[in-house]
N, C-alpha and C positions, 0 to 999 in steps of 0.2 A: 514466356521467357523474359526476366528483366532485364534490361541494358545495364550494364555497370559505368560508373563515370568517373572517369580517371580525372584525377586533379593533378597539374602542372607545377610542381614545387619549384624555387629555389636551385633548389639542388640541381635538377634537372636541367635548368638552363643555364647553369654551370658548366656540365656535364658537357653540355653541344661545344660551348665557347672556350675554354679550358686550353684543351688541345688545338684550338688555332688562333691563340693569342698573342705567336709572334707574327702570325700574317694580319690580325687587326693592328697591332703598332707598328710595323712596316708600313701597311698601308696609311696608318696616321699621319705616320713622320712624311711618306713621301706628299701624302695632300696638304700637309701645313706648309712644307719646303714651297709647293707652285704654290699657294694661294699668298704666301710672303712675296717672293721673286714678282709674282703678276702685281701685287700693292706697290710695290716699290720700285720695281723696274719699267713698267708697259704704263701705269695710270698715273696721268698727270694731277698734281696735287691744284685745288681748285677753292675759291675763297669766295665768301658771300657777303654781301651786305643788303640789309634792306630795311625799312621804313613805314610805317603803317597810317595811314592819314585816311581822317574822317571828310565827309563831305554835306554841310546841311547848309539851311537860311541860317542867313544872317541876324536870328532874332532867338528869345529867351526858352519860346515857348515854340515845340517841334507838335507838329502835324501827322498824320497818318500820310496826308498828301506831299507833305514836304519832303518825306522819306521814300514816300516813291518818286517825287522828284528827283531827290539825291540820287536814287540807286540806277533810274534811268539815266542821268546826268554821268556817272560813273561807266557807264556801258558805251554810254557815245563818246568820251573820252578816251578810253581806254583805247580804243585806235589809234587817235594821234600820238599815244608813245612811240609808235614804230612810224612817223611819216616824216619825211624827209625834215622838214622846215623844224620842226622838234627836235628832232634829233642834230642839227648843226647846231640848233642850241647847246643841247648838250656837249658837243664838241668844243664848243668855243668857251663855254662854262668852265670844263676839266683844262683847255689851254690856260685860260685867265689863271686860273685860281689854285690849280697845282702842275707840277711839272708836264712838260712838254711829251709826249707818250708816241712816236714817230709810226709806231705800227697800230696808230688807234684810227681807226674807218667807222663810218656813217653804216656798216656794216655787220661791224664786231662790235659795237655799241649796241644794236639792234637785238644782235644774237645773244647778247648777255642780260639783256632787260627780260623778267617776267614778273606779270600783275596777276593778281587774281582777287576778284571781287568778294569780298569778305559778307557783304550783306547791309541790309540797312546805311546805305550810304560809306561804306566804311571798302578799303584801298588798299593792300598791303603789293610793294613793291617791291623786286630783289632784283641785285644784279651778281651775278658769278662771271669771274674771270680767273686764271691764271696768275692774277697779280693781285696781292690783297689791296696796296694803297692804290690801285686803276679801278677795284669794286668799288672801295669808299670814297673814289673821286666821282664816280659815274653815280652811284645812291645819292652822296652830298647833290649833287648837278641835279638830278630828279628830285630832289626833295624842294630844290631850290625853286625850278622853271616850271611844275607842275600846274601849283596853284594857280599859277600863270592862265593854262589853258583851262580850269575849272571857274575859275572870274571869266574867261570871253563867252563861254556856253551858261552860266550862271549869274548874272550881275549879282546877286544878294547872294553869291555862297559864302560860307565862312570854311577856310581847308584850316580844318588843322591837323596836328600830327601826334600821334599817340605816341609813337614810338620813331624816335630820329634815330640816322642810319649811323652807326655805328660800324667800326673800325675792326675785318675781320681779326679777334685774335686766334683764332686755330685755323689750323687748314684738314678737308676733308679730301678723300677720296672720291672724283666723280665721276 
């Protein structure tokens, strides 16, 4: 005996969905309503700024070895963004240079900073807060005091910056 093989047209799957297509747009409308409400009302709107800086010698012609220098150099750095003495940098940085911020701590600075090592010597740093001009005080501050600690672990590095931190203009959902 041969099996017969029914083919699934069109039409048929019509057929199913048809008759219960005020209960798919009901249920549309009621899951666009909460996933709007929850955007707008529960999630705080959140702003990023960040920065992308290179790290090699100080000289014309880069190494195989120089670039593992850099990228180790970059790993041992990369802690001192969250250690205390750094980060009153940073605070006194954002006081100097822009407005005075009363709820900004050695804390919420901390928690707003992340790095993530891009490779071959290369840094990209972001910071997200709640306040766009407090991102790009706190980015500007990092971009400013980094190099700082990549010259004390590096005497012949040269930092530079691929990409300077710029000034959130959208706000995302976070």
């Amino acid at each position: 005996m041969k099996k017969r093989r029914e083919e699934i047209t069109f039409k048929d799957i019509l057929s199913v969905f048809i008759p219960k297509i005020w209960v798919i747009a009901i249920a549309s409308i009621l899951l666009a309503s909460v996933f709007a409400i929850y955007s707008s009302v529960i999630v705080d709107d959140t702003y990023t700024s960040y920065s992308v800086m290179s790290v090699r010698k100080d000289t014309e012609a880069l190494q195989i070895t120089d670039i593992a220098l850099a990228e180790s150099t970059v790993e041992k750095i990369s802690y001192r963004i969250t250690s205390p003495d750094f980060l009153n940098k940073l605070l006194l940085y954002v006081n100097e240079n822009y407005q005075r911020y009363d709820n900004l701590t050695l804390s919420r600075i901390a928690s707003s900073i992340r790095y993530t090592p891009l490779g071959n010597g290369v840094l990209r740093v972001s910071v997200t807060t709640d306040n766009a001009q407090l991102s790009f005080a706190i980015a500007q501050a990092l971009e400013n005091e980094l190099p700082g600690e990549f010259y004390t672990a590096l005497p012949n590095a040269l930092v530079e910056s691929y990409s300077s931190a710029l000034f959130p203009s959208a706000n995302s959902k976070g």
